[in-house]
N, C-alpha and C positions, 0 to 999 in steps of 0.2 A: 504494500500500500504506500503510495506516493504522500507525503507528508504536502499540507497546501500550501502554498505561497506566503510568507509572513506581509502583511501590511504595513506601507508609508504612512504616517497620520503626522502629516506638514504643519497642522494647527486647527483653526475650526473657522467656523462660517458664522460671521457678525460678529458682534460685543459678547465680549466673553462675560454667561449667565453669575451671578452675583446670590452666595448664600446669604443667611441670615446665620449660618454657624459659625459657631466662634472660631474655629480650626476646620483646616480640612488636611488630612494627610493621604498622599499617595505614596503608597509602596510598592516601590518598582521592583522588579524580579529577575534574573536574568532566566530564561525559560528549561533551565536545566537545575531549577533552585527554588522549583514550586513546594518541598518541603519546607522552608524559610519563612512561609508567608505568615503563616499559624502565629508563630513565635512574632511577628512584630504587629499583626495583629492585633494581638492580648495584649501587648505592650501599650497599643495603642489608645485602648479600652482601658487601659489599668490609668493612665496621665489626665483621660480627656472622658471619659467614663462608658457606659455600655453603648449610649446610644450616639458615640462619636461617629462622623465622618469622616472616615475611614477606606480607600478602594486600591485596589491592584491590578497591577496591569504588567503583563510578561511578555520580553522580546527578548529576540535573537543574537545572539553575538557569537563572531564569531565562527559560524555554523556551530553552534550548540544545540546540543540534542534537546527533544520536546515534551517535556512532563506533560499530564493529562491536567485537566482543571476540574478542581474541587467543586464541586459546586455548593456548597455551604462556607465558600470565603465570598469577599466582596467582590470578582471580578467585574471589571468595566466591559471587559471586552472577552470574546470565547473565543476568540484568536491571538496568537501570539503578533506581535508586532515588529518592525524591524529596529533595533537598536532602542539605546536609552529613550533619544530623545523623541522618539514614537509615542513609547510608553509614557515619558511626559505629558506627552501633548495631552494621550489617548486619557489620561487622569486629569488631567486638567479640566477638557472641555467641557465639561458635565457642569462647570459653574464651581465656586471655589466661595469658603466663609472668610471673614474676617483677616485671619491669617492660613496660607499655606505652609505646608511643609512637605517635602519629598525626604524620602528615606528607602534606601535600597535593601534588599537582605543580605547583601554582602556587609551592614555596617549591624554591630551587637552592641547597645544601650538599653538604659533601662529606662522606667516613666521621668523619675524626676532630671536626668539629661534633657529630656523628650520636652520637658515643660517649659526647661531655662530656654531651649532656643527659641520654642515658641514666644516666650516674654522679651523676650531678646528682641528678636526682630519686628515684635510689637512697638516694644519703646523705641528703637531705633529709628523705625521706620523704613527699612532699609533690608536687604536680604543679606545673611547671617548664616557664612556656613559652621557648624560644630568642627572644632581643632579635634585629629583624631589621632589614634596609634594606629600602627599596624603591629600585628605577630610581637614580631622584634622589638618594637617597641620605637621604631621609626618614627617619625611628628609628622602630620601631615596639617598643616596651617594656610592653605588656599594657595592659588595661584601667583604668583607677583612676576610681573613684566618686567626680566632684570634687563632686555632688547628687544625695542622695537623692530618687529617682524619677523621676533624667534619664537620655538615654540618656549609657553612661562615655565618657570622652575617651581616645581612643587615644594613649598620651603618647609624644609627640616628641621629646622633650629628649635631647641629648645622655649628658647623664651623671645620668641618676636617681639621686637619692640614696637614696632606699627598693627594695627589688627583692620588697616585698610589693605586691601587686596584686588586685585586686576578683576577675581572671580574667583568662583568653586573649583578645588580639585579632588571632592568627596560629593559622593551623593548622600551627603546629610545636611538638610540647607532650607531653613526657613524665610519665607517675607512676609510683606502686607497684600493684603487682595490687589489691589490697586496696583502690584509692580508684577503682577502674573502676566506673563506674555509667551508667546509660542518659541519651545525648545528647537533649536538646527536639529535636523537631523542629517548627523553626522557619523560616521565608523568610529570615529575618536573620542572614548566616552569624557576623556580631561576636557577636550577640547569643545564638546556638546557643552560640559558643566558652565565652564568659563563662560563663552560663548552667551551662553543662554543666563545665569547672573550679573554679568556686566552686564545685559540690553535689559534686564530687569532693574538693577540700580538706575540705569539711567532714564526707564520710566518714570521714576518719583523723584530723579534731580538728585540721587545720593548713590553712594559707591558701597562695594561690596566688604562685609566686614566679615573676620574670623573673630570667633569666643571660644573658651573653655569654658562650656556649660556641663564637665564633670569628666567619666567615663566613658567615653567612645571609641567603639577598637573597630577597623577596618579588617575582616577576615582575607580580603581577595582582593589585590588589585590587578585588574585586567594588563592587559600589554596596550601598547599602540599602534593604530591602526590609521595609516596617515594616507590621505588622496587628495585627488587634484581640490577639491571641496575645500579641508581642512587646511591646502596649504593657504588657499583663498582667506578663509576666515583670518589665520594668523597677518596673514598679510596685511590686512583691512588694520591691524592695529599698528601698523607699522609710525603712525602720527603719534602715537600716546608717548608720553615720560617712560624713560626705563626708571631702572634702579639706578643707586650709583656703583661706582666701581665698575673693572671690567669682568669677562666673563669669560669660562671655557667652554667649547663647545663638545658635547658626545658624539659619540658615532652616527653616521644620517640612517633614518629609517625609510627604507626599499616603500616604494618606490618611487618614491618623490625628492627621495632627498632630505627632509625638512630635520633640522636637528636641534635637540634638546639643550638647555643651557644649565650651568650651577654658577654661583660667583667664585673667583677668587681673586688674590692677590697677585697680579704684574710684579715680575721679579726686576724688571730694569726700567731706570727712571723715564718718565713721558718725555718726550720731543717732538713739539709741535713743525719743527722744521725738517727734520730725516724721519722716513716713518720706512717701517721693514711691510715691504709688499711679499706677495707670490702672487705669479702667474698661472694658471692654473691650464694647460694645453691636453689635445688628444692624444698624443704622440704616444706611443707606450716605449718603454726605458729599454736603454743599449743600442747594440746597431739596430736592429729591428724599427726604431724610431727615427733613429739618426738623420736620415732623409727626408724626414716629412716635412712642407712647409711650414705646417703650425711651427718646431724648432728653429727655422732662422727667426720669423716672423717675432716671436716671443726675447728670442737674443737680441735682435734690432731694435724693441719694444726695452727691453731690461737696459741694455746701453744707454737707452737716451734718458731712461730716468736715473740713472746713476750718474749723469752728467749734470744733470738737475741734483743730486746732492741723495738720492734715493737707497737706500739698501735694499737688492732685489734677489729673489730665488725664483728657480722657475719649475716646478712641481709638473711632472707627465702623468699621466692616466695613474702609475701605481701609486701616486704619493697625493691626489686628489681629497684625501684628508689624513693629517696627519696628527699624532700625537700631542705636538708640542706645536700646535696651527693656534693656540691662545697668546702666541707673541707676534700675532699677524697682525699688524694695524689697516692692512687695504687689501682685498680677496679680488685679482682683476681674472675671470674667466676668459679667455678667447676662445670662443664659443664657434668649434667645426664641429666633430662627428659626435662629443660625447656632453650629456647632459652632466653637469657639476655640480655639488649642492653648494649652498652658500656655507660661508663660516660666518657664523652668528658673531662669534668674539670679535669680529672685525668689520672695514667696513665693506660691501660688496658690491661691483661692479660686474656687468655683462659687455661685454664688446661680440657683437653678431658680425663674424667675419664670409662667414659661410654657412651651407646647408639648411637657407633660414626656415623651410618648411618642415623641420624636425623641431624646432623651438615653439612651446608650447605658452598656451598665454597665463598661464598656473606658475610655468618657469618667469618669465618677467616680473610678476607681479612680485617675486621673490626676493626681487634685489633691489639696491639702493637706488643703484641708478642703474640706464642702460642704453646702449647705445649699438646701430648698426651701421656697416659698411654699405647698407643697401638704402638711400632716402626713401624711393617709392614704399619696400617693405618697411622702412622705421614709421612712415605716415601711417600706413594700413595695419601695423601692428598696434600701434600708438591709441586709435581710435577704437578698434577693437577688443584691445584689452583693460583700457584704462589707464596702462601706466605709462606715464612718458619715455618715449625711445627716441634717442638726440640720434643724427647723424654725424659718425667717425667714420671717414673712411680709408679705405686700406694706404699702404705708406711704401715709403721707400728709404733707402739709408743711404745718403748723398755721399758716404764715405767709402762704398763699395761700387754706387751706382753712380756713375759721372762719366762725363763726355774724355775721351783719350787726348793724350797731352800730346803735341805740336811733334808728328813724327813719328807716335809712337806704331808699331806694325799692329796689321790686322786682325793676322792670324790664317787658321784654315775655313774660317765664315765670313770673310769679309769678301761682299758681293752677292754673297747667295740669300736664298730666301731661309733663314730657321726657326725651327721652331725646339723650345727647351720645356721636356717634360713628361712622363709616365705615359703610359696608356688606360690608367686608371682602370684598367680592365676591360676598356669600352671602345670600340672605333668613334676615334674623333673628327669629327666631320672636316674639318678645318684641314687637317694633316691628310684624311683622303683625297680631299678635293683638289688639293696643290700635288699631292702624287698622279690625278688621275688627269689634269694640266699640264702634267710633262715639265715641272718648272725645276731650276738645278736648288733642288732642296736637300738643306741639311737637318736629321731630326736626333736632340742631344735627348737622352733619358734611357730607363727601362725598359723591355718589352717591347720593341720595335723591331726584332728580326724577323722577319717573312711579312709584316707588314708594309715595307716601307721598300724601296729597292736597294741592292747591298750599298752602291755607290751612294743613299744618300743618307746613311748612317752614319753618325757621328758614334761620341762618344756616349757611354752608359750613364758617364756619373760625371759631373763638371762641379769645381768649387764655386763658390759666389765670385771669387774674384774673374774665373775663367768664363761665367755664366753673364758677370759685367762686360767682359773685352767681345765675346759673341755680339750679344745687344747692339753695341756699337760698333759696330764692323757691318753688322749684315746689312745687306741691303734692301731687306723689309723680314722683322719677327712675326711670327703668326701667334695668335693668342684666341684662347676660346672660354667659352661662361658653363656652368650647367646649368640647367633650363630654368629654378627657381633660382637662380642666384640672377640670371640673364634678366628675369620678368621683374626681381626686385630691385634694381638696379644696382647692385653688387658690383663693383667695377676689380676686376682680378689685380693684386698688387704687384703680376706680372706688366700688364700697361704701365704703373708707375714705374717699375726700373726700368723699363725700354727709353721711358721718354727721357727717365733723368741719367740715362747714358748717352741720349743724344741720340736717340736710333726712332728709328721709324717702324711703327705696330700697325696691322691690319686686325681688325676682331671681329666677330658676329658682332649683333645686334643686344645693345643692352638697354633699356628702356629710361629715359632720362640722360644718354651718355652728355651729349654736349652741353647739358644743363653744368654738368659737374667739370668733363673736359674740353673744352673745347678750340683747340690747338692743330695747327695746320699738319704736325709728324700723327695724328690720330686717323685712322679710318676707317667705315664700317665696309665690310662686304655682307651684301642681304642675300647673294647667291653666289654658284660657282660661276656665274657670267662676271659678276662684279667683283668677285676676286681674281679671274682672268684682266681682267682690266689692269687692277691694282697691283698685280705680280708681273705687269709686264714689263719689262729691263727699261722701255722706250718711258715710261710710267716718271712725270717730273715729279720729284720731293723736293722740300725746300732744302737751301743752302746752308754749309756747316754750319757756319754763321748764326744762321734759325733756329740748327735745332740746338746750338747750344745753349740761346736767350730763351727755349722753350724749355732745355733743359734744368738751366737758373731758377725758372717760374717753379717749376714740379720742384725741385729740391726746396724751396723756401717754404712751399706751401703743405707740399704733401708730405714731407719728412717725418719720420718716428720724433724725431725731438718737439716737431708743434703737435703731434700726437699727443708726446706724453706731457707735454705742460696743460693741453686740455684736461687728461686723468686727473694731472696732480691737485687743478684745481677744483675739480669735482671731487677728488678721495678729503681735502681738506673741509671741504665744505659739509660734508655730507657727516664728516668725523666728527664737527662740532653740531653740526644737529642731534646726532644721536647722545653728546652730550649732555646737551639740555636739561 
């Protein structure tokens, strides 16, 4: 027998109905913990008397298995529901007395705990969750926002000195009628609590407090259970005060990433002027990586802010979180193949270099700031997801990439048509079209034998500096986009070294190009007609002359150094907001 579908219950339809009792408590269940109910039940009856209201409501977590229901308890509903905040809702709706109160069966007290928090958040005014133990004897004292747009740290301390709090991280938690409002429903039952407490305090214009109203021991705390949703929610608080002090961050929870914070003490003193970044790239560690462009791009990227006075590391795929990532002051992703999670202890940046339709809008909303090499995709991201996406776009390093000094030789590509780089696995249109042109093509990278013809093989692997002298020698580079990189205007950081070597690129079509370059050594071919045109020897380019005042321009403007002055000035700014 197929078990039936559990139900969503979002909240309820019109003004939420209004008792005349003095209390109403709902005791949520998780559906594998129907024996629980009994015992808080009686408890219930024992603080608030026989004819207290009193009701239960059972959801899913987890895929937990499904108790039957009693029918001599108060159920709301004869279905199990999905997650806490269901069962919230699903007890709530029914109309609510004077004061609410939720209490889970995971949480063991007795009537007079039960009473103080009811009076509690009477006199307060305010919702009021019970400070509890667990097992061990662990404190659990509410939520507290130690970083804006991290998930909050369930504070352990013995003796809090504040008993204001962000929110719940116990489902033991009373208010006033009047601040009852529909629970998210969320996987993440901390994150439902919180969530669903702070949008209740700030129905009555007051914030959420923690009490010791006695004995209360937490038997069970769930795990975490994080999606695209709850990274949303967290996100959303990204405007609030943190704590002070800084923070370390745990390990990210699959598969979002989103990670846990505790406070500690900074072992080396603050410096508003040098701040210790990581770059955080795809490239996975040893030779294996060695080659990938993410690695120069991130070197070129790291150079110029250590020029700016910066301490930089540049972290690949294995070291994506690290140990000792609590002495990060700036987390810059360059965001190609692999999604990153942020480090909460620091501050976080996105740069979208590529692959932007793998970039989710869950992922932006996650970080400090964020910026793409693409403007059309930065606008369309921007609007769609809410969060501001600056346009950066890709660079060049004027100290590798520059026009050849008075004399110097060409080489074995000077005059030909080449093109420098992989076959990505894919025939690239670009490189057939010119092979199937007949033009005297040279092709430097991997994976070109039996593609290409022997004679216009180059080399396998060229350094940057041999990949600069090519550039400016040939007599036209071929360059090509993939297809959402092409539609969002992604302009490949191959165009920038061409031009700031002084050479002359032909590329497909990228949508916006002239908006951004628009320079006489640039050119689009939209077909293999108009790159026959373009590839032809008879084919006028401008004069040395040109492309070097063209290459001046790209080196001033597009360089990793005015790259990373724009970071720096975002990582500072963005470090003293989170201050606050």
């Amino acid at each position: 027998m197929t078990a039936a579908p559990v139900v969503r219950v979002a909240g309820w339809d019109g003004p939420l109905p209004r008792s005349d009792a003095p209390v109403t408590v709902v005791v949520t269940t998780r559906s594998d913990r129907h024996a629980e109910v009994p015992r808080l039940v009686a408890t219930v009856r024992a603080a608030f008397g026989v004819d207290a209201d009193v009701r239960a409501a059972s959801y899913v977590a987890d895929a937990s298995p499904r108790d039957a229901f009693d029918p001599s308890l108060p159920w709301v509903r004869s279905e199990h529901v999905d997650g806490i905040g269901s069962a919230v809702n699903a007890g709530i709706a029914l109309g609510v007395g004077r004061v609410l109160v939720l209490v889970d069966t995971s949480v063991v007290l007795d009537a007079g705990p039960l009473r103080d928090l009811v009076a509690t958040a009477d006199r307060l005014d305010a919702p009021v969750q019970a400070r509890a133990t667990t097992p061990d004897g662990s404190r659990r004292n509410g939520a507290r926002l130690l970083r804006p747009g991290a998930l909050p740290w369930s504070d352990d301390r013995t003796e809090p000195a504040d008993d204001r709090v962000l929110g719940a991280d116990q489902p033991v938690v009373s208010m006033p009628q009047r601040a009852a409002v529909p629970a998210p429903c969320l996987p993440d039952e901390r994150t439902v609590l919180t969530a669903w407490t702070l949008a209740a305090a700030q129905a009555v214009s007051s914030t959420v407090r923690s009490r010791d109203v006695g004995a209360v021991v937490r038997t069970v705390e769930p795990g975490r259970t994080v999606d695209a949703a709850v990274v949303d929610v967290v996100a959303s608080w990204r405007d609030r005060s943190g704590g002070p002090g800084p923070v370390v961050a745990g390990p990210p929870l699959p598969p979002w990433g989103a990670r846990p914070v505790t406070p500690t003490v900074r072992q080396r003193d603050e410096d508003d002027d040098v701040l210790t970044w990581a770059l955080k790239i795809a490239a996975p560690a040893g030779p294996e990586g060695d080659g990938w462009g993410d690695v120069h791009f991130a070197a070129e990227l790291a150079g110029s802010l250590e020029r700016l006075g910066q301490q930089v590391r540049i972290d690949r795929r294995d070291a994506h979180v690290r140990d000792d990532d609590a002495e990060d002051d700036v987390t810059v992703v360059v965001r190609g193949l692999d999604r990153v999670p942020p480090n909460p202890a620091s501050v976080n940046l996105l740069w979208v270099i590529s692959h932007p339709d793998d970039v989710a809008d869950t992922e932006l909303r996650s970080f400090d700031a964020v910026f793409a090499a693409g403007p059309v995709w930065a606008a369309a991201a921007a609007e769609r997801s809410g969060a501001p996406v600056h346009t950066l776009l890709q660079a060049t390093d004027p100290s590798v990439f520059h026009p050849p000094a008075a004399g110097e030789p060409g080489g074995p590509d000077a005059g030909h048509v080449v093109f420098v780089g992989s076959t990505r696995g894919a025939d690239r249109a670009v490189v057939r079209d010119a092979v199937a042109l007949g033009v005297d093509l040279r092709v430097h990278g991997p994976g070109w034998d039996g593609l290409v013809p022997a004679a216009s093989l180059g080399s396998s692997s060229l350094s940057r500096a041999e990949v600069a002298r090519a550039y400016a020698s040939a007599r036209v580079v071929l360059n090509d986009h993939w297809p959402d990189m092409a539609a969002g205007g992604f302009v490949s950081n191959r165009v920038f070294d061409v031009l700031a070597s002084g050479g002359v690129v032909v590329t497909d079509e990228v949508v916006g190009l002239r908006q951004v370059l628009d320079v006489p050594t640039l050119a689009v071919a939209r077909s293999r007609h108009e790159l026959a045109t373009l590839l032809d020897p008879a084919q006028a380019w401008p004069s040395a002359d040109e492309r070097a005042a063209v290459a001046a321009t790209v080196a001033a403007a597009h360089s990793f150094d005015a790259r990373a002055r724009v970071l720096l000035d975002v990582a500072r700014a963005e470090r003293a907001r989170l201050r606050r």
